[in-house]
N, CA, C and O atoms as a MOPAC input file, in Angstrom:
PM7 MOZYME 1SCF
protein

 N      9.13100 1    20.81100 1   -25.01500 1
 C      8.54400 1    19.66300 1   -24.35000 1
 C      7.09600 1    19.52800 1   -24.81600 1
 O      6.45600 1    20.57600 1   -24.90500 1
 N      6.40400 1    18.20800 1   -25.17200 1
 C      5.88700 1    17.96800 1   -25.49900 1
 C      4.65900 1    16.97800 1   -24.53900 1
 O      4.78400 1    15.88600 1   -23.98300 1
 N      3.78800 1    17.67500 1   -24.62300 1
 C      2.99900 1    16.81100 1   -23.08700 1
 C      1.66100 1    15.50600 1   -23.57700 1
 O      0.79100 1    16.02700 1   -24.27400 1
 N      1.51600 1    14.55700 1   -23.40800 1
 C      0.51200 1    13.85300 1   -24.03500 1
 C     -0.05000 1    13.12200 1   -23.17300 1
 O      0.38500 1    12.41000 1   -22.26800 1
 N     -1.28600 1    13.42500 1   -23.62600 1
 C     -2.66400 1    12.68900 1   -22.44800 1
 C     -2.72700 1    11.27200 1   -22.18600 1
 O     -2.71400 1    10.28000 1   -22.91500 1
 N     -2.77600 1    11.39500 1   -21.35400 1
 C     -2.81000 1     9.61000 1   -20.96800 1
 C     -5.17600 1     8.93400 1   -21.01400 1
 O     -6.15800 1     9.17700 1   -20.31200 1
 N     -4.97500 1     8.33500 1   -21.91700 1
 C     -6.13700 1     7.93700 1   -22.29900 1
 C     -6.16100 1     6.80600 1   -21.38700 1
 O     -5.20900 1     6.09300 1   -21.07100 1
 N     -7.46900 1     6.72700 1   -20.97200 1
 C     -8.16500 1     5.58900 1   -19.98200 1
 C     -9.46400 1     5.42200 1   -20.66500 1
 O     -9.87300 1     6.30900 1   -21.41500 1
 N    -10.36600 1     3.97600 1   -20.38000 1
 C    -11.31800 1     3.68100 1   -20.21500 1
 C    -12.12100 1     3.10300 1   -18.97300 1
 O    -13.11300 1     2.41400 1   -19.21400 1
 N    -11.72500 1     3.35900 1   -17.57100 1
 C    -12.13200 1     3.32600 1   -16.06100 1
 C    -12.60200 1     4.61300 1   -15.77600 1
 O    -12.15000 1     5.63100 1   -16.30000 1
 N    -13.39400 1     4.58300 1   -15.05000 1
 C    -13.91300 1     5.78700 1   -14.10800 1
 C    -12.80600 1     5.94200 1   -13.57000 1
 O    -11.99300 1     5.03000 1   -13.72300 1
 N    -12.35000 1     7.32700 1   -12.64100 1
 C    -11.10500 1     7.68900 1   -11.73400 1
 C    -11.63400 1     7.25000 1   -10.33000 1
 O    -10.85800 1     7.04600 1    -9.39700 1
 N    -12.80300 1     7.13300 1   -10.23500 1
 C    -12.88100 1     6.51900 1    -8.53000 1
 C    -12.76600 1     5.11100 1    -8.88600 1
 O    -13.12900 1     4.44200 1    -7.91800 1
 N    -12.41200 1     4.37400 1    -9.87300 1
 C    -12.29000 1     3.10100 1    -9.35500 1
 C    -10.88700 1     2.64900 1    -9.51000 1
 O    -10.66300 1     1.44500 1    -9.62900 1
 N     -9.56500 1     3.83600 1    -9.52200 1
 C     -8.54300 1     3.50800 1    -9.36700 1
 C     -8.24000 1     3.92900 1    -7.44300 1
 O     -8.68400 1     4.67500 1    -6.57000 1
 N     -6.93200 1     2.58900 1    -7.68600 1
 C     -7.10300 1     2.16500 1    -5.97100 1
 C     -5.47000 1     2.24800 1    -5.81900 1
 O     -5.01100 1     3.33300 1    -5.46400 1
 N     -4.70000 1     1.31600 1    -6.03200 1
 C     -3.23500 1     1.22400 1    -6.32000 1
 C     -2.84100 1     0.79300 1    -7.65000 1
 O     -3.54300 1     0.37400 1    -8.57000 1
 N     -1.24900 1     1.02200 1    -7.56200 1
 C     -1.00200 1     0.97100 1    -8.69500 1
 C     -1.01500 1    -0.59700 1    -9.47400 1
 O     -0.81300 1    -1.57500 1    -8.75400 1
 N     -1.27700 1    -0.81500 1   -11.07400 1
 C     -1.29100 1    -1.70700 1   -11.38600 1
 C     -2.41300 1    -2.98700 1   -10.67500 1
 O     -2.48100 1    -4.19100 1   -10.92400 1
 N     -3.14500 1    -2.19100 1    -9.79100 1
 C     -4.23100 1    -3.14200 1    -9.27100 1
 C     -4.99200 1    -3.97400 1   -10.37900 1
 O     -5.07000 1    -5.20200 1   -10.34700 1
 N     -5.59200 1    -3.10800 1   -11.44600 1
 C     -6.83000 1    -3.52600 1   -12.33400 1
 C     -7.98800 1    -4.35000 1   -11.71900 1
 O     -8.61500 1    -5.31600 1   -12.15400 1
 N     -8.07300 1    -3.54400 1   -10.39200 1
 C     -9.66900 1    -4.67900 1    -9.68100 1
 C     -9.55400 1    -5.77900 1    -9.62500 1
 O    -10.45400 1    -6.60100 1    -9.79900 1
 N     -8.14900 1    -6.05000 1    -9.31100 1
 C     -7.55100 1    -7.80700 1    -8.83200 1
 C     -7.89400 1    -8.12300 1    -7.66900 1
 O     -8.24000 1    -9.29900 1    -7.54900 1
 N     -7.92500 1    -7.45800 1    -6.70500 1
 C     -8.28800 1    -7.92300 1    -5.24100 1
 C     -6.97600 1    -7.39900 1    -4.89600 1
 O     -7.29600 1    -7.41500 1    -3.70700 1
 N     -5.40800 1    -6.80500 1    -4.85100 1
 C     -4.17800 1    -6.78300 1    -4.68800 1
 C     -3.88600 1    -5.80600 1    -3.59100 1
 O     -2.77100 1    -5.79800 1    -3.06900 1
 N     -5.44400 1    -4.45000 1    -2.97300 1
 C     -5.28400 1    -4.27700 1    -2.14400 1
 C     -6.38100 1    -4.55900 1    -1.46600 1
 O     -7.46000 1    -4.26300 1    -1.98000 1
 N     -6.34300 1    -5.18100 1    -0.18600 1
 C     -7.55200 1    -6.40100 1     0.48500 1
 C     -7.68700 1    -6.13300 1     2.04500 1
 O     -6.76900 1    -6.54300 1     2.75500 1
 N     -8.70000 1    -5.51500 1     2.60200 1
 C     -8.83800 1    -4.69300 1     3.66700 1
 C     -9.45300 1    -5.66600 1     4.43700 1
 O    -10.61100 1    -5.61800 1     4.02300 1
 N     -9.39800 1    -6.81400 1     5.59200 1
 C    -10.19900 1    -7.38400 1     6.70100 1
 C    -10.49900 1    -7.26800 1     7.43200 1
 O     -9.45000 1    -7.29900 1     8.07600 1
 N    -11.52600 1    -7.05100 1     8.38400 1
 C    -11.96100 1    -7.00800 1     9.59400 1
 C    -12.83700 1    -7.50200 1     9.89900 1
 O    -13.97900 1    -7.50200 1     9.43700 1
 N    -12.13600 1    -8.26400 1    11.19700 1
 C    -13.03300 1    -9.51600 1    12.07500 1
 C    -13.41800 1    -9.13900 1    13.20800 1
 O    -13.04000 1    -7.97300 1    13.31900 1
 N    -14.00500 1    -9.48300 1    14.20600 1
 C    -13.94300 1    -9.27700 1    15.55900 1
 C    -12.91600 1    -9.01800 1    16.08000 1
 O    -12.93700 1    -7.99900 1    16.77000 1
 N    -11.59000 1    -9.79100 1    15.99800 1
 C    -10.47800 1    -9.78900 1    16.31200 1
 C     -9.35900 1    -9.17000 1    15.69500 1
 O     -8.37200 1    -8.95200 1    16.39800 1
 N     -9.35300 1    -8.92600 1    14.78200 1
 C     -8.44500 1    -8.32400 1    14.44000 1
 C     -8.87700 1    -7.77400 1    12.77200 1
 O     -9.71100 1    -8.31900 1    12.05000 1
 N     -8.00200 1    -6.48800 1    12.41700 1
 C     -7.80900 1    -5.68300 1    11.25900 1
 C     -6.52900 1    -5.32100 1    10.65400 1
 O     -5.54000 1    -4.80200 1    11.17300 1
 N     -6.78100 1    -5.76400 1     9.24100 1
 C     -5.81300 1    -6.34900 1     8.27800 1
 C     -5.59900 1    -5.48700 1     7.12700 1
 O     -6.68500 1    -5.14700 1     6.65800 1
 N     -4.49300 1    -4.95000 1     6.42500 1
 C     -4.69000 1    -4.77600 1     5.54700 1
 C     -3.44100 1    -5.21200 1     4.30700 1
 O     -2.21700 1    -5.20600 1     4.43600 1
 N     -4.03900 1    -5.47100 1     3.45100 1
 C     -2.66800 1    -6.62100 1     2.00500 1
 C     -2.66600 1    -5.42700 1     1.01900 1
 O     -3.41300 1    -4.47400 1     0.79700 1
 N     -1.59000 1    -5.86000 1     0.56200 1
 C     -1.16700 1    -4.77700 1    -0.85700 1
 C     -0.08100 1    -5.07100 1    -1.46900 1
 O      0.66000 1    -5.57400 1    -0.62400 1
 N      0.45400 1    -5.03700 1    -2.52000 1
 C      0.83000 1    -5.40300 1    -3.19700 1
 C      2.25200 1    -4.66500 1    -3.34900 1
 O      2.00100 1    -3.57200 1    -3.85700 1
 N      3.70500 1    -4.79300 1    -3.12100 1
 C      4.51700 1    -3.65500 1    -2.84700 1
 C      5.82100 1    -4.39400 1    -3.42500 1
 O      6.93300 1    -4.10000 1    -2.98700 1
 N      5.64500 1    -5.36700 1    -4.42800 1
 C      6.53700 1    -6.16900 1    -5.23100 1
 C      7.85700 1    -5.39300 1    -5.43200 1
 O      8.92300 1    -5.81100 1    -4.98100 1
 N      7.72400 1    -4.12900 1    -6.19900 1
 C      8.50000 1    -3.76200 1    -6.45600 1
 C      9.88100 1    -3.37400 1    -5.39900 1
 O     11.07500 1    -3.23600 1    -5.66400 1
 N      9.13900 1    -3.27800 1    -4.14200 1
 C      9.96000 1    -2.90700 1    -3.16600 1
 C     10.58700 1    -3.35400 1    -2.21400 1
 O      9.97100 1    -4.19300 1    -1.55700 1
 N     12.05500 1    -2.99700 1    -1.73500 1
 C     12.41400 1    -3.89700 1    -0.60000 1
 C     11.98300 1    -3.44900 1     0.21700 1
 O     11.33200 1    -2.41100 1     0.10200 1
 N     12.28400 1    -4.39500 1     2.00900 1
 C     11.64100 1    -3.33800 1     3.28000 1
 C     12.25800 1    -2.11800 1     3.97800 1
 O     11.88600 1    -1.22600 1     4.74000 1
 N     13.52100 1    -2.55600 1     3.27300 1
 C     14.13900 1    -1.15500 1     3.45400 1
 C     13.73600 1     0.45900 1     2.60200 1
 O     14.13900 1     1.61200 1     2.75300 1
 N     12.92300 1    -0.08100 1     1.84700 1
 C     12.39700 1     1.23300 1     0.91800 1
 C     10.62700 1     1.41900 1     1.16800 1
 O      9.93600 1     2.12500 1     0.43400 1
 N     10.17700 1     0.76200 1     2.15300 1
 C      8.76400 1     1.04100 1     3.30300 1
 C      8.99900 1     1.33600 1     3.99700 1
 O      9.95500 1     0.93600 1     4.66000 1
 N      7.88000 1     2.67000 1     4.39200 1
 C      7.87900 1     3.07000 1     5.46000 1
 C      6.32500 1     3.06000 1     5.78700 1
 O      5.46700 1     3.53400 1     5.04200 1
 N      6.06200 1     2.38300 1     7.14700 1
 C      4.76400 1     1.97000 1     8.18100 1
 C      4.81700 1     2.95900 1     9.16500 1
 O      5.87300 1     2.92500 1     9.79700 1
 N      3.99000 1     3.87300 1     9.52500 1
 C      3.73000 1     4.24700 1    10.68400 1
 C      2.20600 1     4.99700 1    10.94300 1
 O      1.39300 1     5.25400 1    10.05500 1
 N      2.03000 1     5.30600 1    12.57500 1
 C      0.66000 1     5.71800 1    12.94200 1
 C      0.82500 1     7.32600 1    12.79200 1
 O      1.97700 1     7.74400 1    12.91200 1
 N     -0.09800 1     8.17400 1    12.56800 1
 C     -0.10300 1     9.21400 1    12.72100 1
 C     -1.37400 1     9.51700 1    13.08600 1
 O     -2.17900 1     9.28600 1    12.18400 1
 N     -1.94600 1    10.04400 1    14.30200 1
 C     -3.13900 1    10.55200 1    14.55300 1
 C     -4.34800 1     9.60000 1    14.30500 1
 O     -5.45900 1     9.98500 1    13.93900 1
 N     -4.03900 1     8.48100 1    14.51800 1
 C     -5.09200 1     7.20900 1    14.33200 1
 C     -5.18300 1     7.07100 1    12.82900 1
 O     -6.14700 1     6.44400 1    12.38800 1
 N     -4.12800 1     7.67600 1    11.82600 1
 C     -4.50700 1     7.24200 1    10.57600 1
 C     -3.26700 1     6.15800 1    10.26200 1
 O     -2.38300 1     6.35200 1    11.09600 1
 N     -2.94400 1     5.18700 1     9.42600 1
 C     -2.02500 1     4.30000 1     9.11600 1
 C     -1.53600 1     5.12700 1     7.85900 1
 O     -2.01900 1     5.82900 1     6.97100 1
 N     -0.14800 1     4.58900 1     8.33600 1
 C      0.55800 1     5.83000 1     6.51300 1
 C      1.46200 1     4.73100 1     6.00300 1
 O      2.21100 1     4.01900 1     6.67200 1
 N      1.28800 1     4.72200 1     4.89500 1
 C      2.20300 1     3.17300 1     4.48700 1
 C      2.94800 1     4.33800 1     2.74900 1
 O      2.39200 1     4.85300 1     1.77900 1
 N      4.36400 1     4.24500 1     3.22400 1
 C      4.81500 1     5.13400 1     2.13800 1
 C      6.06800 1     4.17200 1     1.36400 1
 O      7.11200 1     3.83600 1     1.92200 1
 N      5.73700 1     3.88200 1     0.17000 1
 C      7.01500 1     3.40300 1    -0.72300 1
 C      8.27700 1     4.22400 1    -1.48800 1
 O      8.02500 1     5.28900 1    -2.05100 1
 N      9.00400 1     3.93400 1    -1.48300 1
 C      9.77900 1     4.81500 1    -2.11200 1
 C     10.94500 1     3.94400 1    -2.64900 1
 O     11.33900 1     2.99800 1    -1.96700 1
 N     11.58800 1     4.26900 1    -4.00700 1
 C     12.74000 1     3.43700 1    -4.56100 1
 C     13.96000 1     4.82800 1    -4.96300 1
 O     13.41900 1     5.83600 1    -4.50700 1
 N     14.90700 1     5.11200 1    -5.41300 1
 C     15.28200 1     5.41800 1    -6.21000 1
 C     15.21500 1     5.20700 1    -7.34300 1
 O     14.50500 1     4.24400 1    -7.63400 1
 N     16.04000 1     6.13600 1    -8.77100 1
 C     15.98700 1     5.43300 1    -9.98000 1
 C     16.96600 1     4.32800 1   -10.35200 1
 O     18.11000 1     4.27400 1    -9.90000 1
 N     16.38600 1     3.35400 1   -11.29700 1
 C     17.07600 1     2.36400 1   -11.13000 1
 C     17.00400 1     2.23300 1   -12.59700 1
 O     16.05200 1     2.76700 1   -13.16600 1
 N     17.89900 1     1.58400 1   -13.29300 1
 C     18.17200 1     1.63400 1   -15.02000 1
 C     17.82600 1     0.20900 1   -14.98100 1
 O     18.38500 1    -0.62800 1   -14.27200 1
 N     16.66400 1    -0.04500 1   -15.96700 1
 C     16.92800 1    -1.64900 1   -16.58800 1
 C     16.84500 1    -1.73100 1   -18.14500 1
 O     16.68600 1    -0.65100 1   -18.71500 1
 N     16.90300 1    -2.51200 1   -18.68100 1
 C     16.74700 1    -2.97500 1   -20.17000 1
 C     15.97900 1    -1.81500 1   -20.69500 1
 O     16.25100 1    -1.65500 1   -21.88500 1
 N     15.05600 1    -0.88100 1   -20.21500 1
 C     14.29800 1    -0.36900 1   -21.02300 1
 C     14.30800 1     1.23200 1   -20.85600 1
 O     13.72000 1     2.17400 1   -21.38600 1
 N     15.27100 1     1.06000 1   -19.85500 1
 C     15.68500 1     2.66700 1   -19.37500 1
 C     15.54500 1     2.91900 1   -17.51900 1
 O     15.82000 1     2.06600 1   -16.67400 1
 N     15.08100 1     4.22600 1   -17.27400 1
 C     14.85800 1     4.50300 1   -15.76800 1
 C     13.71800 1     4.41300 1   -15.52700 1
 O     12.71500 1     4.66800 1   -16.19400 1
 N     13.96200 1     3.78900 1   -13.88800 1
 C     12.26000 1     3.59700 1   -13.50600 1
 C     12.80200 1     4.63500 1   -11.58400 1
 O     13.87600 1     4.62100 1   -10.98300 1
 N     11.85400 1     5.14700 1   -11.34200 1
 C     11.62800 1     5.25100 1    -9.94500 1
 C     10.23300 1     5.47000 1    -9.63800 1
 O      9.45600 1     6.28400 1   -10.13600 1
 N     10.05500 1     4.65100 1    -8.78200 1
 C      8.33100 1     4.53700 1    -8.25200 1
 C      8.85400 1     4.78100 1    -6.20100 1
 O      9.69800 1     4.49500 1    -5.35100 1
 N      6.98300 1     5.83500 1    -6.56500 1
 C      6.69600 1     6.26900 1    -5.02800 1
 C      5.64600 1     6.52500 1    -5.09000 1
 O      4.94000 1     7.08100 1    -5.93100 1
 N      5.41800 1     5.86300 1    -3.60200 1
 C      3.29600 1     5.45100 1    -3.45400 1
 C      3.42500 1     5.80800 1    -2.09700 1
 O      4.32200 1     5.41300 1    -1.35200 1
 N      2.45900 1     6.60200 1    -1.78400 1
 C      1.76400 1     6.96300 1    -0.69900 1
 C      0.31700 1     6.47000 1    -0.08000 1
 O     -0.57500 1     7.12900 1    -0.61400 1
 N     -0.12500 1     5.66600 1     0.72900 1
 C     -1.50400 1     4.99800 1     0.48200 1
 C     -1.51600 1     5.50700 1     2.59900 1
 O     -0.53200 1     5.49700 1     3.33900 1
 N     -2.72300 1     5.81200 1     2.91400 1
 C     -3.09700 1     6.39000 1     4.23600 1
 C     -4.56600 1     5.59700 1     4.32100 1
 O     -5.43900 1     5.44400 1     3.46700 1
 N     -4.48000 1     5.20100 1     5.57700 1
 C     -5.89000 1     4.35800 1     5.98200 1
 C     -6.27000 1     4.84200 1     7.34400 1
 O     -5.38700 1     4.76700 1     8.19800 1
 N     -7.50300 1     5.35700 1     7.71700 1
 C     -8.21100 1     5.91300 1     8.81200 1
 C     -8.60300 1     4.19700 1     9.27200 1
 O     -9.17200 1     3.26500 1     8.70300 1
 N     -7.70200 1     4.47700 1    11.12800 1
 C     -7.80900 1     3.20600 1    11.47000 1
 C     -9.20500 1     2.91700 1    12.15100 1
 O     -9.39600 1     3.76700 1    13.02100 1
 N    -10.17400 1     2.07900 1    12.06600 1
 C    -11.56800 1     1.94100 1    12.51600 1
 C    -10.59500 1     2.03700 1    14.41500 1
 O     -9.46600 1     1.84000 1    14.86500 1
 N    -12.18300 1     2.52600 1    14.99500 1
 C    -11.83500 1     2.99800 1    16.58700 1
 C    -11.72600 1     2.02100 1    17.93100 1
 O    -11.61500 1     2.23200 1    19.13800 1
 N    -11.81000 1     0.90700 1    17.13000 1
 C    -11.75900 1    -0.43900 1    17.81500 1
 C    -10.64200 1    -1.20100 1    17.65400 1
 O    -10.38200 1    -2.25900 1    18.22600 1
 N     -9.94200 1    -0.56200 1    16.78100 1
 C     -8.37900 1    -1.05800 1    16.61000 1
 C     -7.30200 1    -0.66100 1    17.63100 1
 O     -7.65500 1     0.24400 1    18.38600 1
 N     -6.21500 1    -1.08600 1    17.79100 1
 C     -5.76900 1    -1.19600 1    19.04800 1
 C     -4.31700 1    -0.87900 1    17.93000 1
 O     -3.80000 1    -1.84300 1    17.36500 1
 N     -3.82100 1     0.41600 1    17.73300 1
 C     -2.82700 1     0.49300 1    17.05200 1
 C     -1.46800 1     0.65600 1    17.98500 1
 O     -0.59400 1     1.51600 1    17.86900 1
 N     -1.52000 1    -0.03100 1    18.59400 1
 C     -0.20300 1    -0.12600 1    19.72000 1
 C      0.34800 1    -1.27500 1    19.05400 1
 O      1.56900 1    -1.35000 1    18.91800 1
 N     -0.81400 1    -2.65300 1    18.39800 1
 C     -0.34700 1    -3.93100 1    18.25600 1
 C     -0.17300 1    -3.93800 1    16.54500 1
 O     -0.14500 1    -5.01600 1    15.95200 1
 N     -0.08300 1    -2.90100 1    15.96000 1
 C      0.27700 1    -2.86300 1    14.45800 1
 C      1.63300 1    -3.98300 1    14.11300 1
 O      2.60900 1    -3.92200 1    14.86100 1
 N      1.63100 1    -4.61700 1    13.38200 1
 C      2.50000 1    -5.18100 1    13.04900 1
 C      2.92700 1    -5.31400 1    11.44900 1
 O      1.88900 1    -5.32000 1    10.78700 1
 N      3.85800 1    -5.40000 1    10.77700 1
 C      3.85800 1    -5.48400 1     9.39300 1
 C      4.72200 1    -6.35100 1     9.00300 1
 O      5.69200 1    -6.63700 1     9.70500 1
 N      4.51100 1    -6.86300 1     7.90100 1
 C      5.42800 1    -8.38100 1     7.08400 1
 C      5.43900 1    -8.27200 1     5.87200 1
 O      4.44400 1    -8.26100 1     5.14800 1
 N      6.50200 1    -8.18800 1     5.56000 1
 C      6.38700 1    -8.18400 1     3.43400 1
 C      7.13000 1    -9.84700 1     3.23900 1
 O      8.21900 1   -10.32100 1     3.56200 1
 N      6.31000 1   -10.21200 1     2.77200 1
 C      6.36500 1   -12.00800 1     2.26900 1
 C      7.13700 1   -11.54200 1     0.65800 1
 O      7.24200 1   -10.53200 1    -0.03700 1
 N      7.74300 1   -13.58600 1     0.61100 1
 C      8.70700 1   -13.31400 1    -0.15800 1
 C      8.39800 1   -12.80500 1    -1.34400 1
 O      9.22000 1   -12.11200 1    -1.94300 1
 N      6.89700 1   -13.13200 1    -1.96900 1
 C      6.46600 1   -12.50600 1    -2.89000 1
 C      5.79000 1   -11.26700 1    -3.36600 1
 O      5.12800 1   -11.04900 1    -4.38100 1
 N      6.16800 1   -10.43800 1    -2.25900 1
 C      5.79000 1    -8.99900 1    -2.28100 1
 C      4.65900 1    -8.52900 1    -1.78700 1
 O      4.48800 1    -7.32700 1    -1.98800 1
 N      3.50900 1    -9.30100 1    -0.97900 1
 C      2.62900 1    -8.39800 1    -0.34600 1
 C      3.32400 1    -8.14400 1     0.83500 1
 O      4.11500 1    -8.80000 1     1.51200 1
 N      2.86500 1    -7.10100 1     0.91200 1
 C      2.51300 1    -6.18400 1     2.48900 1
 C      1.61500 1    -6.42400 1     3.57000 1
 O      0.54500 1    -5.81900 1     3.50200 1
 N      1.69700 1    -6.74600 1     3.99700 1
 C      0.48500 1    -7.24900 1     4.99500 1
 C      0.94600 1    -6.25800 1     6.21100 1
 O      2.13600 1    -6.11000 1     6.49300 1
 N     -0.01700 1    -5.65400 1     6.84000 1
 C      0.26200 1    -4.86800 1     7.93000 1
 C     -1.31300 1    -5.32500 1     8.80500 1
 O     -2.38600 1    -5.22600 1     8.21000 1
 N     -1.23600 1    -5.79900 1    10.20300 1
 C     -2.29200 1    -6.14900 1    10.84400 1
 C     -2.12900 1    -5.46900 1    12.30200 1
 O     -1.03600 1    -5.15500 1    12.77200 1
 N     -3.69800 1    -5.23600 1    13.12200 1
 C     -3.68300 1    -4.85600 1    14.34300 1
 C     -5.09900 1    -6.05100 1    15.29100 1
 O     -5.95600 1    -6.80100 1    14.82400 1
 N     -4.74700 1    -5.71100 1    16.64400 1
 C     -5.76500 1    -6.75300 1    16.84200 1
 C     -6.99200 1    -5.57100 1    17.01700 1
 O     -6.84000 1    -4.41200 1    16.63200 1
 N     -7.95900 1    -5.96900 1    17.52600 1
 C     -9.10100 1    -5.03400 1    18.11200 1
 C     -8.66500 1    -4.89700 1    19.53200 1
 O     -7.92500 1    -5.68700 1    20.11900 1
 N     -9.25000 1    -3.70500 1    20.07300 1
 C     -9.30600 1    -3.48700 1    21.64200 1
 C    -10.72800 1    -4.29600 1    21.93600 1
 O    -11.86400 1    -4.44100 1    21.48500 1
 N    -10.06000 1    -4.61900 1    22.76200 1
 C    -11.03000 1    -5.69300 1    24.12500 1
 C    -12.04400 1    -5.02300 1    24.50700 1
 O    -12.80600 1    -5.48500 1    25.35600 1

């Protein structure tokens, strides 16, 4: 086996998700009212997300099997965790994957 370096020209702190390239694709809001967060999860159905709270942190986990196309096997799995600010009210978490593949997962603020 033969192992070969994967060459970059980015710093490593300015990778965020995958295939982002500093598009805006994962997009964090917070208003008075409520806290938002978008991402980009195209590849996946909602049956292959998983959303949940753990200890006031948000855990948003993807997962596919392998799947064969034209160019061979692919299986992709992303793990992304967000420390929820303390004014968030994670009882009212809600999540939506639109037809074109973002993720949107939102909470309101506590009163």
């Amino acid at each position: 086996m033969t192992t070969v370096e994967v060459q970059h020209n980015w710093a490593a702190d300015q990778w965020d998700w995958p295939l982002q390239h500093n598009d805006g694709v994962v997009k964090v809001h917070s208003t008075p009212d409520k806290w938002e967060v978008g991402l980009d999860a195209s590849f996946f159905t909602p049956k292959e997300i998983e959303v949940k709270v753990v200890n006031n942190a948000l855990m948003i986990h993807l997962r596919h099997e392998a799947r064969t196309d034209q160019h061979g096997d692919v299986k992709r799995e992303i793990s992304r965790t967000y420390h929820l600010p303390d004014d968030v009210d994670a009882t009212t978490l809600k999540s939506h994957l639109s037809q074109n593949g973002v993720l949107t997962i939102s909470a309101s603020k506590k009163k």
